[in-house]
Every structure is written in structure tokens, then in C-alpha cells.
C-alpha positions in Angstrom: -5.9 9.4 7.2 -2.9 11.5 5.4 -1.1 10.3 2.5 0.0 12.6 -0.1 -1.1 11.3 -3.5 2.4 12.8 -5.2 4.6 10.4 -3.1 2.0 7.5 -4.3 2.0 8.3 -8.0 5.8 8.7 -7.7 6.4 5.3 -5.5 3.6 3.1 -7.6 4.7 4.8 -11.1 0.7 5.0 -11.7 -2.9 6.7 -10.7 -4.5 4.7 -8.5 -7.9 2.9 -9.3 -10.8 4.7 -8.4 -13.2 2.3 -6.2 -16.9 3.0 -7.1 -16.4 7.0 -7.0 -14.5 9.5 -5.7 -16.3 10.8 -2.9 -16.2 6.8 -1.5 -12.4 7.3 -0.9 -11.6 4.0 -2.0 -8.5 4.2 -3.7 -6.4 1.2 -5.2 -2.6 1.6 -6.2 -0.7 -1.3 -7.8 3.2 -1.7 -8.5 4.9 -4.7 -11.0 8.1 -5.3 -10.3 10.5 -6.8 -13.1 9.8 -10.4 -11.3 6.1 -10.5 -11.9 5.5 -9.8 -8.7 2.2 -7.3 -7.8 2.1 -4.9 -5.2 -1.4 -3.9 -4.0 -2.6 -1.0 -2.0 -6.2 -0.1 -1.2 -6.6 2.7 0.8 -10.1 3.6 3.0 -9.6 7.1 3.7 -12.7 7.9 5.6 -12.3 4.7 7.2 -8.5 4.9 8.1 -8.4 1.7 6.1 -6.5 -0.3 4.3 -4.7 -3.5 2.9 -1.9 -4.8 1.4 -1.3 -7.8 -0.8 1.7 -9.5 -3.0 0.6 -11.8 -5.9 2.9 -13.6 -8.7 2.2 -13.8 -11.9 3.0 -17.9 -12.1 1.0 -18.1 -8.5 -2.9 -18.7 -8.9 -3.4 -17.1 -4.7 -1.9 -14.3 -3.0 1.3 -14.6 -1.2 0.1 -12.4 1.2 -2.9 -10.3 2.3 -3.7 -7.9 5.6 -5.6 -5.1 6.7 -4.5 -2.9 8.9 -7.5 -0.2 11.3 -6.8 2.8 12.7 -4.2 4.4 9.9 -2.9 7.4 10.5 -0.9 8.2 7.6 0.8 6.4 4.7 4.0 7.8 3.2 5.7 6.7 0.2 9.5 8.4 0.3 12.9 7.0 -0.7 11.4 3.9 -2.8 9.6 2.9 0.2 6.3 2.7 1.8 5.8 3.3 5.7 2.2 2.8 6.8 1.7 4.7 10.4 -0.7 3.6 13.0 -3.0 6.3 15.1 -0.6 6.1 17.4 2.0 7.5 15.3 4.4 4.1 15.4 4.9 2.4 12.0 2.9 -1.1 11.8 4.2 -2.0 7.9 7.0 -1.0 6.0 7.4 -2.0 2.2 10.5 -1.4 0.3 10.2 -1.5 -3.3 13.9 -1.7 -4.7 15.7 -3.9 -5.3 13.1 -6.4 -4.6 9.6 -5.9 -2.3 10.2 -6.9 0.7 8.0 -6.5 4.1 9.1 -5.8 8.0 6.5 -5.7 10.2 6.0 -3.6 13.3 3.3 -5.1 14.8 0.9 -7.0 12.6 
């Protein structure tokens, strides 16, 4: 899986949380908008992993929560997040201004 971790520190404003250790390739990145609304991102590299969930801060579950297989590559450009299957097609894009919001591809 690609992803280029300058586009994520710039998109999610923040390092992401290591899972266990480096060398696992778990990575989590997580994004608060003015709303109390949080933004999750946990990336599998090794795998071609990950998932994506939205939580509120005045909302005891999640919103939503998926996982996506197979990931080719994630980019994070123009305050939004495109999430690429193996097949090159986008399965998820997330924008992140003004508000999140989610169009699925094929889910």
C-alpha cells in the first residue's frame, strides 16, 4: 500500500499513533473538526488494510465504521482523502472542509 505520510500529517494536522511498533505498520491518524466530530484512520500497511470511522463527541457509538481489503494507495490532497482500491478505482472519498463528508464508490 502507498500513502505518503507528508499528505497525512498535512490533511490530519498531526503524527499518527503508532500501533504496538513500527515495524507492525499499524498506523492510526485522527482529525477534530470544529463540530466535535472525530475522523479516524487506521492504516494496515503490510496488510493493504484499513478503516475508517466518524464519532461525536455528544454521541456514546460511532456514526460510522468500515474496513476496506485490498488498498492500493491512500492520498490525502486538496483537504481531501481518496482511498484507492487494487484495482486502481477509488472505493472512499472523505472531504474534510467545510464539514466531513463521505461518497462512496463501492462499499
Amino acid at each position: 500500500m502507498k500513502y505518503d505520510e507528508y499528505e497525512m500529517l498535512e490533511l490530519f494536522e498531526d503524527e499518527p499513533l503508532v500501533m504496538i511498533d513500527e515495524q507492525t505498520g499499524i498506523f492510526t491518524y485522527r482529525k477534530i473538526d470544529n463540530y466535535g466530530f472525530k475522523l479516524s484512520l487506521t492504516i494496515s500497511v503490510h496488510e493493504s488494510q484499513c478503516s475508517v470511522s466518524l464519532s461525536y463527541k455528544h454521541f456514546k457509538g460511532l456514526i460510522f465504521n468500515f474496513e476496506l481489503e485490498d488498498i492500493n494507495q491512500i492520498k490525502g490532497e486538496n483537504n481531501r482523502l481518496t482511498i484507492l482500491g487494487n484495482d486502481g478505482n477509488k472505493e472512499v472519498e472523505i472531504s474534510f472542509k467545510p464539514h466531513f463528508s463521505l461518497k462512496t464508490v463501492r462499499l
